[in-house]
PQR file with spaces between the fields and no chain letter, atoms N, CA, C, O and H, PARSE charges and radii, in Angstrom:
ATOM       1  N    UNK     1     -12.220   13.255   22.392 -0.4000 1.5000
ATOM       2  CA   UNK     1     -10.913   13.360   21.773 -0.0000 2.0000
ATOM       3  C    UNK     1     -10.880   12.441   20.549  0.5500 1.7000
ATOM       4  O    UNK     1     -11.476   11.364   20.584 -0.5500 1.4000
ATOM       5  N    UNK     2     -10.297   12.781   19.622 -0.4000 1.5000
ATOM       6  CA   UNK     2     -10.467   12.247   18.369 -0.0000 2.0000
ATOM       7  C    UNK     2      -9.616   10.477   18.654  0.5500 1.7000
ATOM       8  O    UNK     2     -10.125    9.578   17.984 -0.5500 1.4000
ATOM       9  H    UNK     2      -9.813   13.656   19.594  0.4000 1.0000
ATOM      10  N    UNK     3      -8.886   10.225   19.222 -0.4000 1.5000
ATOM      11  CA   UNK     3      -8.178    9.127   19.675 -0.0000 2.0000
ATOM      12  C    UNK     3      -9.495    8.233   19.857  0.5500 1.7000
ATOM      13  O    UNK     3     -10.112    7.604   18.997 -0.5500 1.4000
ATOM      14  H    UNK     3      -8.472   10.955   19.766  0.4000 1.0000
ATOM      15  N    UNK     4      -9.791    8.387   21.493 -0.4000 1.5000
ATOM      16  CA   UNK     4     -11.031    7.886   21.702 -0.0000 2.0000
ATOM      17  C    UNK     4     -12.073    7.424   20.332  0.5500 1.7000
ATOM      18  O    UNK     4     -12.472    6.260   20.287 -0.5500 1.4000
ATOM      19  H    UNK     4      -9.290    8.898   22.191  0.4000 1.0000
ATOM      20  N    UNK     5     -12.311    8.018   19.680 -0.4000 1.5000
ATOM      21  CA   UNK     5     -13.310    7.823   18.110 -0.0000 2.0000
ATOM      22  C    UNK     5     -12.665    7.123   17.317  0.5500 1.7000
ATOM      23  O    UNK     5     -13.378    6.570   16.480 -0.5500 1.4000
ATOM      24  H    UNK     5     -11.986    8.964   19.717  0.4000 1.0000
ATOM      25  N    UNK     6     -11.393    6.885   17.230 -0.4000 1.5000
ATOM      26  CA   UNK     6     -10.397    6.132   16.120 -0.0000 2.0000
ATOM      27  C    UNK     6     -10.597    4.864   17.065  0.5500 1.7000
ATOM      28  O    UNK     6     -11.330    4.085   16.455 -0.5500 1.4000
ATOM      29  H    UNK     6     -10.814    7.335   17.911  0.4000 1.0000
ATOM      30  N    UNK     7     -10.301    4.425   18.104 -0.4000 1.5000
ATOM      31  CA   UNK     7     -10.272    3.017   18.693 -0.0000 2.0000
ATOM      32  C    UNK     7     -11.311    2.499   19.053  0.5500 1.7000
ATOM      33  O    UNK     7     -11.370    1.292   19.288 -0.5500 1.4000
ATOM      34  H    UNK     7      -9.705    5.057   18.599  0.4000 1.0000
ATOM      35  N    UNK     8     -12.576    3.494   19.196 -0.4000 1.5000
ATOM      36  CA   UNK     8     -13.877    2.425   19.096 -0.0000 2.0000
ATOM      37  C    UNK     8     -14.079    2.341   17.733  0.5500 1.7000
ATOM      38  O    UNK     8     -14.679    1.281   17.552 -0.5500 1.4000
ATOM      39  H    UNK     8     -12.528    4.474   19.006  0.4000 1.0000
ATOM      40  N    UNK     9     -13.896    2.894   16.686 -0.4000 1.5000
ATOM      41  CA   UNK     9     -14.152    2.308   15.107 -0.0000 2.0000
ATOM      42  C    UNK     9     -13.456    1.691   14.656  0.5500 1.7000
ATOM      43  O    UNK     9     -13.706    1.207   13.552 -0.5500 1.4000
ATOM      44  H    UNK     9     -13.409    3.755   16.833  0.4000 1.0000
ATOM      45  N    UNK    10     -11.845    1.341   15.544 -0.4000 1.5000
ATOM      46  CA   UNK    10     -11.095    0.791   14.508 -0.0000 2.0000
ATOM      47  C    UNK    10     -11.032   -0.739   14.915  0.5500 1.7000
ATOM      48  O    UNK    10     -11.056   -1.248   16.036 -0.5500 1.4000
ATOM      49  H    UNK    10     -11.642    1.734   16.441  0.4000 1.0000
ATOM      50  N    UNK    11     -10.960   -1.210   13.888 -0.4000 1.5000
ATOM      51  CA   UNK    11     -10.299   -2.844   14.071 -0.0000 2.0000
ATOM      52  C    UNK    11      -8.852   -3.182   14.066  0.5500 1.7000
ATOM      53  O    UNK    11      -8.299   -3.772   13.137 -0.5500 1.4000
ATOM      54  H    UNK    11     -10.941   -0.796   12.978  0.4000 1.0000
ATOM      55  N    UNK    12      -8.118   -2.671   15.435 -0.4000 1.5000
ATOM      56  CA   UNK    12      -6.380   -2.907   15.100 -0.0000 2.0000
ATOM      57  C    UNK    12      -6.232   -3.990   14.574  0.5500 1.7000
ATOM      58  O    UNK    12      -5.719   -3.929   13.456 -0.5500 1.4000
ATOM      59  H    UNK    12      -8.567   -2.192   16.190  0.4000 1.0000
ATOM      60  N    UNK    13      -6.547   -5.244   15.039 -0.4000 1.5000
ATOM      61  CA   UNK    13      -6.142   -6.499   14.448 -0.0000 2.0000
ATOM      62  C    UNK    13      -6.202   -7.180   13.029  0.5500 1.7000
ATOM      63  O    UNK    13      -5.616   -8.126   12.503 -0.5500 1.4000
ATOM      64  H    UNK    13      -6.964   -5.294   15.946  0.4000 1.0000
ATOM      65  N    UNK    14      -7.389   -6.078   12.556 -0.4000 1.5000
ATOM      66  CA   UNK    14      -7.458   -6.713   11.018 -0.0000 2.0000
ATOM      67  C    UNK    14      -6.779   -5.292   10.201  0.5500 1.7000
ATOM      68  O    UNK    14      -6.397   -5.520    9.053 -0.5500 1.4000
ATOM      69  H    UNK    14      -7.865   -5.309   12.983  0.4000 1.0000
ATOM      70  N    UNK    15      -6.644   -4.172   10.600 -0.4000 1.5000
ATOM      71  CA   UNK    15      -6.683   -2.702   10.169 -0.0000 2.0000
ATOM      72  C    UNK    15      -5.454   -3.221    8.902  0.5500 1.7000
ATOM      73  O    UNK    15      -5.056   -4.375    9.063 -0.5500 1.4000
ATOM      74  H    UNK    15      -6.954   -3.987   11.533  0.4000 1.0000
ATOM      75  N    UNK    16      -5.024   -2.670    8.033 -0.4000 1.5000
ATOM      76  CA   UNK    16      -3.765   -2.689    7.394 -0.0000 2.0000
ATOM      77  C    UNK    16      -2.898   -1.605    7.650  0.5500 1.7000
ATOM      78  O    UNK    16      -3.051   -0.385    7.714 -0.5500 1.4000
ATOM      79  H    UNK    16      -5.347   -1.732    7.902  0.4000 1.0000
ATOM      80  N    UNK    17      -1.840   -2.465    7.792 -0.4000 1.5000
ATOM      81  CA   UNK    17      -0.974   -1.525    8.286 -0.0000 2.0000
ATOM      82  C    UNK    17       0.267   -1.136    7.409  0.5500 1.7000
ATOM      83  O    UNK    17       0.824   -2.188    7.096 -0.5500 1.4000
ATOM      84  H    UNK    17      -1.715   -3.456    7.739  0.4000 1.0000
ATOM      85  N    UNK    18       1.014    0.083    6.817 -0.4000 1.5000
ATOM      86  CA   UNK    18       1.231    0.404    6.336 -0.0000 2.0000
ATOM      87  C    UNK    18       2.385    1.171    6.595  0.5500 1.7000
ATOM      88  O    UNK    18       2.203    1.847    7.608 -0.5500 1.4000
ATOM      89  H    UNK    18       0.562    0.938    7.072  0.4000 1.0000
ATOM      90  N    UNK    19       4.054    1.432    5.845 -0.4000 1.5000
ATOM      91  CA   UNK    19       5.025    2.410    6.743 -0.0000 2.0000
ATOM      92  C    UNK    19       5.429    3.067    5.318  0.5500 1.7000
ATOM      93  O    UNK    19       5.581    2.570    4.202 -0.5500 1.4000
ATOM      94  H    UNK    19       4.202    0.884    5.022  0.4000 1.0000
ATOM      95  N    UNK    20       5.511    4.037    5.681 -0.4000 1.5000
ATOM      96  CA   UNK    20       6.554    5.368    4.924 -0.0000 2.0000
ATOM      97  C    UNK    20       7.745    4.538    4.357  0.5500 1.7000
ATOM      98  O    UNK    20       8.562    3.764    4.856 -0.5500 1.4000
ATOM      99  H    UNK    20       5.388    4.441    6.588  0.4000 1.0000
ATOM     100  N    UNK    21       7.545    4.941    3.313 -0.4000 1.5000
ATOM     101  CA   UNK    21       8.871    4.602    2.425 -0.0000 2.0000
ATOM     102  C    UNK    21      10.695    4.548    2.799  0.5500 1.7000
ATOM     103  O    UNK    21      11.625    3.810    2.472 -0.5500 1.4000
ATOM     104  H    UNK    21       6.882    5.570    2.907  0.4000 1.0000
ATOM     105  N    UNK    22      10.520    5.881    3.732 -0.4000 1.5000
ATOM     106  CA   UNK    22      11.727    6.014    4.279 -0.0000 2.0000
ATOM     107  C    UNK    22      12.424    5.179    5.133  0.5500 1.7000
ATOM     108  O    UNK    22      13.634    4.960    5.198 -0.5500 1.4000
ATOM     109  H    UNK    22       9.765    6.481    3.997  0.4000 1.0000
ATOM     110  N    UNK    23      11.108    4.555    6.057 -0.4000 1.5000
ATOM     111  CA   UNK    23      11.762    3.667    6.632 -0.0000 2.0000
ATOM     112  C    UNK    23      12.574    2.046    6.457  0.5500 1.7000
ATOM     113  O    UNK    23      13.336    1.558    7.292 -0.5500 1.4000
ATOM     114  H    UNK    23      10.125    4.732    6.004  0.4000 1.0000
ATOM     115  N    UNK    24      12.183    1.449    5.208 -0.4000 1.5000
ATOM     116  CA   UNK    24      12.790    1.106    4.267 -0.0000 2.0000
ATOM     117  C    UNK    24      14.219    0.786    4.169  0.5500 1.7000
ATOM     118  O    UNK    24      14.861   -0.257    4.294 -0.5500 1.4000
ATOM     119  H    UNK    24      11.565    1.846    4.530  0.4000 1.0000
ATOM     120  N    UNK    25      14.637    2.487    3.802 -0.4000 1.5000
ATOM     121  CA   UNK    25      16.074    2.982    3.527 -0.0000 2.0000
ATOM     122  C    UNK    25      16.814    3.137    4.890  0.5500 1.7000
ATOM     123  O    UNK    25      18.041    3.080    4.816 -0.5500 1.4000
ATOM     124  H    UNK    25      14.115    3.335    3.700  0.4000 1.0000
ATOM     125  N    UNK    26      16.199    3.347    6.270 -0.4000 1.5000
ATOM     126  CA   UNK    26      16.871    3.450    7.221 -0.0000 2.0000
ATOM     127  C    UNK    26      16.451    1.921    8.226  0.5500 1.7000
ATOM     128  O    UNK    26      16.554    2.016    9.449 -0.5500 1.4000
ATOM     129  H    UNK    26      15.202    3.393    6.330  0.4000 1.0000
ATOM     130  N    UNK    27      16.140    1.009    7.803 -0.4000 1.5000
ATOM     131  CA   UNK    27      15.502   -0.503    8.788 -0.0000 2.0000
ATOM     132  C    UNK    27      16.825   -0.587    9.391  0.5500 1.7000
ATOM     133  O    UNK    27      17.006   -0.246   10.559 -0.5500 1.4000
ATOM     134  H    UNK    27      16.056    0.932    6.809  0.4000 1.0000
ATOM     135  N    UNK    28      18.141   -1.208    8.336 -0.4000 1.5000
ATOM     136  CA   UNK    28      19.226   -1.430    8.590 -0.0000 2.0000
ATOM     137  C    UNK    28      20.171   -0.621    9.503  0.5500 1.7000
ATOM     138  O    UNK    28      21.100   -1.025   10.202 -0.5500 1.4000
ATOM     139  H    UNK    28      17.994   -1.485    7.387  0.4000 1.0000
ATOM     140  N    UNK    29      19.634    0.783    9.291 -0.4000 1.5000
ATOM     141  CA   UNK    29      20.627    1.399   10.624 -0.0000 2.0000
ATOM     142  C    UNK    29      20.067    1.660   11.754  0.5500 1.7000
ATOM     143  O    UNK    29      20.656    1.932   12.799 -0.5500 1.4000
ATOM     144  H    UNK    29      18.880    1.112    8.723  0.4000 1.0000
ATOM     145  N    UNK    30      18.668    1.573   11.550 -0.4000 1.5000
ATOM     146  CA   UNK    30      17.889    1.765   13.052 -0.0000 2.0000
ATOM     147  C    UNK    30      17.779    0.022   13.841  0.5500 1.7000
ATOM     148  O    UNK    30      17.595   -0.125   15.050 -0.5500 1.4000
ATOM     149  H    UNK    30      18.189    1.352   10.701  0.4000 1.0000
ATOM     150  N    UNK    31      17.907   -0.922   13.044 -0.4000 1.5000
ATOM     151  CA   UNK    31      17.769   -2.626   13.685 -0.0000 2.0000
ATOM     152  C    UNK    31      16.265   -2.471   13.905  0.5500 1.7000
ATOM     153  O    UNK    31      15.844   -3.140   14.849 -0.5500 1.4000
ATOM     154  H    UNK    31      18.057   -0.802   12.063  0.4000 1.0000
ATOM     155  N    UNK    32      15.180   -1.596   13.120 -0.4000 1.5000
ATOM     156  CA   UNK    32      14.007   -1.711   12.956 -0.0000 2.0000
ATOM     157  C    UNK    32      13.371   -3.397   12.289  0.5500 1.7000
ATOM     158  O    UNK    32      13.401   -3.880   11.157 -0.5500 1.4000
ATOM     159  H    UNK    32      15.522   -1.052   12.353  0.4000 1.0000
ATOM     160  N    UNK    33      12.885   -3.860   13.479 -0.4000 1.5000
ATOM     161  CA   UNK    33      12.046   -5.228   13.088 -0.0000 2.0000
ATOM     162  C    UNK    33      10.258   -4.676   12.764  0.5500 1.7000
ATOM     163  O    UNK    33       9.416   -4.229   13.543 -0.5500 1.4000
ATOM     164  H    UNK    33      12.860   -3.468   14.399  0.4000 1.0000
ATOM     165  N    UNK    34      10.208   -4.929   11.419 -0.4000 1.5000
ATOM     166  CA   UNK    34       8.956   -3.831   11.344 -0.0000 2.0000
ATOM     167  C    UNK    34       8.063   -5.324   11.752  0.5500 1.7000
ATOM     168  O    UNK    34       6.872   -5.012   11.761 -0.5500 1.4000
ATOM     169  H    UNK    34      10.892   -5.292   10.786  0.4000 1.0000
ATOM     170  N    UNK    35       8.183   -6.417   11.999 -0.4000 1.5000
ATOM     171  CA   UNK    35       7.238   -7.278   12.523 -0.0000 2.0000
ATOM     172  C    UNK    35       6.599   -7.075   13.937  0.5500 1.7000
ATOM     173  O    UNK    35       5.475   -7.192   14.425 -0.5500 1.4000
ATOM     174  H    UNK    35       9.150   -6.670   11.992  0.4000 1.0000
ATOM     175  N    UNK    36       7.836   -6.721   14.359 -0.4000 1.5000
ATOM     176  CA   UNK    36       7.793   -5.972   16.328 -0.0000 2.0000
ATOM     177  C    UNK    36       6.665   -4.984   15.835  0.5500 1.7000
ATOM     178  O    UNK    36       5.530   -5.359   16.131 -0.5500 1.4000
ATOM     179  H    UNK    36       8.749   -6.627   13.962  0.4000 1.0000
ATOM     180  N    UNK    37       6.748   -3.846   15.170 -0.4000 1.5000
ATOM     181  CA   UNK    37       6.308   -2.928   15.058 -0.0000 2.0000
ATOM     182  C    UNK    37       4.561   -3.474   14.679  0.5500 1.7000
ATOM     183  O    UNK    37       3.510   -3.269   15.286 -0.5500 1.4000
ATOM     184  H    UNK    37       7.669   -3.541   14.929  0.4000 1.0000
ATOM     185  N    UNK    38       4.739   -3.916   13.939 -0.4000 1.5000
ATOM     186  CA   UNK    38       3.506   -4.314   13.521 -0.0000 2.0000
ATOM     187  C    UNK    38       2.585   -4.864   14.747  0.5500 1.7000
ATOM     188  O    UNK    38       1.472   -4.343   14.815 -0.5500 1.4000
ATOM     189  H    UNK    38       5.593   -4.083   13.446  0.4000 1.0000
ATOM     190  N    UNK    39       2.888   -5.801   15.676 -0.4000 1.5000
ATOM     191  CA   UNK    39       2.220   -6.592   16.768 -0.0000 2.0000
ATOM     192  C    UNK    39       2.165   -5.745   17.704  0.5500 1.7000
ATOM     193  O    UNK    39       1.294   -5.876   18.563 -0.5500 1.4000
ATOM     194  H    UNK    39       3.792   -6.225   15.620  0.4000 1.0000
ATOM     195  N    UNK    40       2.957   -4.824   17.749 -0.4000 1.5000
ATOM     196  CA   UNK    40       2.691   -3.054   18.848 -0.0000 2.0000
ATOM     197  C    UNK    40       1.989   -2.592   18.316  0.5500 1.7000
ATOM     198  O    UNK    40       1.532   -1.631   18.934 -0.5500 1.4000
ATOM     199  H    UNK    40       3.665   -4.718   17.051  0.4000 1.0000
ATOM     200  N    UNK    41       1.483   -2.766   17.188 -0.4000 1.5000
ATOM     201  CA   UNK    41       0.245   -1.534   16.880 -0.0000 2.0000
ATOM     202  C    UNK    41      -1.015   -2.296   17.245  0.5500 1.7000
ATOM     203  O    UNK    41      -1.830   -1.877   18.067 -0.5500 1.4000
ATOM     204  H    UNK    41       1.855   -3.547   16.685  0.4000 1.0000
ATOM     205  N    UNK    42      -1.126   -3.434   16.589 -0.4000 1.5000
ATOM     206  CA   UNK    42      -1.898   -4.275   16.578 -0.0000 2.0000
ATOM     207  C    UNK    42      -2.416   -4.648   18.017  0.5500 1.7000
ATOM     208  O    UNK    42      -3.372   -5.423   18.034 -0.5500 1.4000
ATOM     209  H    UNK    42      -0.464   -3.775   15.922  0.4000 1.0000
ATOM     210  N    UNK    43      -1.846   -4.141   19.426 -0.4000 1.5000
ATOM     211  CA   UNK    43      -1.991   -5.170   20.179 -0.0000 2.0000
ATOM     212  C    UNK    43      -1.106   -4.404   21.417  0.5500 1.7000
ATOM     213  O    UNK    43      -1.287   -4.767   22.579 -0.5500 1.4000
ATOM     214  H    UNK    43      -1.069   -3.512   19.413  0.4000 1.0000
ATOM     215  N    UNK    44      -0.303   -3.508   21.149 -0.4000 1.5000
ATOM     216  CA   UNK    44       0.197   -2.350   22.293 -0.0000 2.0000
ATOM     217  C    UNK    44      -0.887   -1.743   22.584  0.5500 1.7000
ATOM     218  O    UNK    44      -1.982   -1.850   22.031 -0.5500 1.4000
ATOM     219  H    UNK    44      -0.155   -3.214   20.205  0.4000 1.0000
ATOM     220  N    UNK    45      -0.446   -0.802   23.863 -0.4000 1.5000
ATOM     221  CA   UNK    45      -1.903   -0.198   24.533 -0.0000 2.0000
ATOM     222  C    UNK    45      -1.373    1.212   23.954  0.5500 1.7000
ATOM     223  O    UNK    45      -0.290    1.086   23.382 -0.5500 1.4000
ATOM     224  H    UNK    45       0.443   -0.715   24.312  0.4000 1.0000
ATOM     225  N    UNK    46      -1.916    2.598   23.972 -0.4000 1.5000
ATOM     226  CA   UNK    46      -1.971    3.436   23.182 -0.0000 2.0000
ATOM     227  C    UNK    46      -1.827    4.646   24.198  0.5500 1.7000
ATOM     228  O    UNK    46      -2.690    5.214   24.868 -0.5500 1.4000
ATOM     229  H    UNK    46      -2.796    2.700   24.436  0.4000 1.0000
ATOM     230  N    UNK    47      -0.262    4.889   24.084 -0.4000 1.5000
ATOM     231  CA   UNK    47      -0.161    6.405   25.281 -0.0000 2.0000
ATOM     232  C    UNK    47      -0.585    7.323   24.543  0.5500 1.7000
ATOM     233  O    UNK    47      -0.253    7.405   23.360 -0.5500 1.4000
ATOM     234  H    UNK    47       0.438    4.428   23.539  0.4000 1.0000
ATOM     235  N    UNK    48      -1.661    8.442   25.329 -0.4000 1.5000
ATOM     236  CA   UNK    48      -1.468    9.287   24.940 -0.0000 2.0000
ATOM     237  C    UNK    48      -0.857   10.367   25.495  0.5500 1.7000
ATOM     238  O    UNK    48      -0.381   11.231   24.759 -0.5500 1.4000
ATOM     239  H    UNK    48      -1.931    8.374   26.289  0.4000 1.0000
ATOM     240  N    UNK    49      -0.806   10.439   26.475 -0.4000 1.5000
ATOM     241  CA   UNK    49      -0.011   11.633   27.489 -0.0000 2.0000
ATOM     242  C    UNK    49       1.538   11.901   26.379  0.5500 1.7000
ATOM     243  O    UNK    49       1.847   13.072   26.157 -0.5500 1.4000
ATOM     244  H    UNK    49      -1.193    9.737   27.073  0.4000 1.0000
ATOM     245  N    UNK    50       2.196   11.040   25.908 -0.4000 1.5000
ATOM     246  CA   UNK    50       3.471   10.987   25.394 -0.0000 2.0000
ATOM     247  C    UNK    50       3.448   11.990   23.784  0.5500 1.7000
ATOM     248  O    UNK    50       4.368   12.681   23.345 -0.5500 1.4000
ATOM     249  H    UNK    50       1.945   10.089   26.088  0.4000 1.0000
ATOM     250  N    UNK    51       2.096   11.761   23.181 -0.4000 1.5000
ATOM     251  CA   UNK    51       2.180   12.113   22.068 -0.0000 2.0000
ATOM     252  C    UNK    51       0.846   13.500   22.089  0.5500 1.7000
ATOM     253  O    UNK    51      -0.360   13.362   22.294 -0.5500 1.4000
ATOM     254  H    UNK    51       1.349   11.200   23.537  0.4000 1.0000
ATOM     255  N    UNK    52       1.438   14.468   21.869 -0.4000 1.5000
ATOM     256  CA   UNK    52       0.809   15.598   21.915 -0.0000 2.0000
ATOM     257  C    UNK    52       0.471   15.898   20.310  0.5500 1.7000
ATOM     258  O    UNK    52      -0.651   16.298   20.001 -0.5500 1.4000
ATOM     259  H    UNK    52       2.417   14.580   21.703  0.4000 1.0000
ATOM     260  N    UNK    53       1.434   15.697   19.375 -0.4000 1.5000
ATOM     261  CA   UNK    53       1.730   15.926   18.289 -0.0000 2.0000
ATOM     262  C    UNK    53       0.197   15.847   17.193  0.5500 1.7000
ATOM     263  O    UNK    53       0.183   14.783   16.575 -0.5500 1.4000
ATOM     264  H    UNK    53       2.345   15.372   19.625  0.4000 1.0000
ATOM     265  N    UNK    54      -0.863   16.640   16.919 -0.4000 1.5000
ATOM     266  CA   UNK    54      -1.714   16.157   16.025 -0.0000 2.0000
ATOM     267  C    UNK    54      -1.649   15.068   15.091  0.5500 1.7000
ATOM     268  O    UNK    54      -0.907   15.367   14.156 -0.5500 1.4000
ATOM     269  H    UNK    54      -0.852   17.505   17.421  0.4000 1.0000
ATOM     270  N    UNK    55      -2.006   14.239   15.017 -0.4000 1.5000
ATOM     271  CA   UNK    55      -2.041   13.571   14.156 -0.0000 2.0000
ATOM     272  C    UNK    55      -1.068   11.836   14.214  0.5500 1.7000
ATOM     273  O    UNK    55      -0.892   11.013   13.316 -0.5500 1.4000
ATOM     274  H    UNK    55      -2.609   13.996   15.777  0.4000 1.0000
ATOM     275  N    UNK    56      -0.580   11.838   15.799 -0.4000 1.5000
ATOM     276  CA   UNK    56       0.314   11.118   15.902 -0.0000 2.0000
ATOM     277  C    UNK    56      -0.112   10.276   16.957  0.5500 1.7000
ATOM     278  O    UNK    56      -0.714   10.790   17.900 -0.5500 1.4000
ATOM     279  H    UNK    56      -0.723   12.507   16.528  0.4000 1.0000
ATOM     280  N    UNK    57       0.161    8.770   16.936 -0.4000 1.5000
ATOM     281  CA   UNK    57       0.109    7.771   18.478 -0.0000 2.0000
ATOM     282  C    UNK    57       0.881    7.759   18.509  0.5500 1.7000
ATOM     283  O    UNK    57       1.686    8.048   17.624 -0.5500 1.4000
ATOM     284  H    UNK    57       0.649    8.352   16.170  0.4000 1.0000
ATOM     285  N    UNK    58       1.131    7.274   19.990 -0.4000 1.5000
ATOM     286  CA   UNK    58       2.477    6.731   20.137 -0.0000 2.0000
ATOM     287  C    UNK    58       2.014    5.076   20.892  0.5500 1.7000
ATOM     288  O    UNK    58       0.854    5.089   21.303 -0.5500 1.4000
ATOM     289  H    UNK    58       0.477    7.040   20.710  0.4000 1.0000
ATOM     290  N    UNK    59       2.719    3.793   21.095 -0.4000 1.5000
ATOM     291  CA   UNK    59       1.904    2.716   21.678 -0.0000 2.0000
ATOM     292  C    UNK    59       3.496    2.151   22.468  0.5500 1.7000
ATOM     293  O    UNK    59       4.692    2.332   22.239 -0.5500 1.4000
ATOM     294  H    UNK    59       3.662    3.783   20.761  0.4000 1.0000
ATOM     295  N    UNK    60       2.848    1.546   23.281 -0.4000 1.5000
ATOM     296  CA   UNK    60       3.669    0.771   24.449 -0.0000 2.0000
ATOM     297  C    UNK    60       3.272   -0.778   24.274  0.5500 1.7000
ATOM     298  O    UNK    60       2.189   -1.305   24.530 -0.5500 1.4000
ATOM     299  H    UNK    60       1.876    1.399   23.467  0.4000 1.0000
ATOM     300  N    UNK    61       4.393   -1.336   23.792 -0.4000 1.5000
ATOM     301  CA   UNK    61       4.398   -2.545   23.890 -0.0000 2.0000
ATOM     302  C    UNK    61       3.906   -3.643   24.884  0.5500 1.7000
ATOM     303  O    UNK    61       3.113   -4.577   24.763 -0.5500 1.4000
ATOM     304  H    UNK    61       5.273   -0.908   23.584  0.4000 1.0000
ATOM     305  N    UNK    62       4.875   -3.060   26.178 -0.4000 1.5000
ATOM     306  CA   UNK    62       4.578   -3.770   27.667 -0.0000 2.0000
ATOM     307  C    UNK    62       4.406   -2.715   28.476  0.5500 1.7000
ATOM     308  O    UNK    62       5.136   -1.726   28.535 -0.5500 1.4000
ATOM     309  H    UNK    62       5.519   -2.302   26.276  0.4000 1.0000
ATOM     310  N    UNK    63       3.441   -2.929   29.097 -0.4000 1.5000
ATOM     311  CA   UNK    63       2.715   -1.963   30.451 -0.0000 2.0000
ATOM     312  C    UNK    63       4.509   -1.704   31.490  0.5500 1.7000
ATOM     313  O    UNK    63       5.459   -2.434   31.773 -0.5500 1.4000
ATOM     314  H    UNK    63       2.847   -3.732   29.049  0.4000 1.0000
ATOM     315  N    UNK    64       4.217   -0.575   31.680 -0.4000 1.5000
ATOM     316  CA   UNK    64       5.724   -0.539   32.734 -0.0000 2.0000
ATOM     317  C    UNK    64       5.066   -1.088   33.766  0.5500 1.7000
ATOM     318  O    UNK    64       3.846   -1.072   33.929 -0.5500 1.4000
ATOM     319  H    UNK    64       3.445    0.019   31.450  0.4000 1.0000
ATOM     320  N    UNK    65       6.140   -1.735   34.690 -0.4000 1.5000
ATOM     321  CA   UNK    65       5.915   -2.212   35.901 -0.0000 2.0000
ATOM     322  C    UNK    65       5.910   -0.884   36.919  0.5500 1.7000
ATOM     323  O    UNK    65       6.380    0.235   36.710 -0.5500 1.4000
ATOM     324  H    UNK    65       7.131   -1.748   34.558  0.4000 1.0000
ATOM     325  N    UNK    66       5.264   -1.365   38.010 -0.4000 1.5000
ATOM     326  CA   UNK    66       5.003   -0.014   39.278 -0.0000 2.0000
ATOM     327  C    UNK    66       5.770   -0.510   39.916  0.5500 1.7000
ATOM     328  O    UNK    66       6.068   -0.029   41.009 -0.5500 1.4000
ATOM     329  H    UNK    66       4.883   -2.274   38.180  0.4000 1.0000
């Protein structure tokens, strides 16, 4: 699966990370902390069951509890 091939080549921690312009214009109405965001990519674990969507992760901050 192409996922699998992106996370053994990638370096999350040094990777640059980068957001769409739009989000920007909407930080203030969403209470988007793009720093949060940033340390979830960097360092969240990586669902994939959630994101079907080509071309898309989705990441989990904190493991749910059982």
């Amino acid at each position: 699966m192409w996922i699998q091939e992106l996370i053994e080549n990638l370096d999350r921690k040094n990777a640059e990370i980068t957001f769409n312009k739009h989000i920007f214009d909407r930080q203030e109405y969403w209470k988007l902390d793009l720093d949060k965001i940033e340390e979830t990519v960097r360092g969240g674990r990586i669902v994939e069951k959630k994101c079907g969507v080509p071309n898309k992760l989705c990441f989990q901050k904190y493991p749910k509890k059982s």
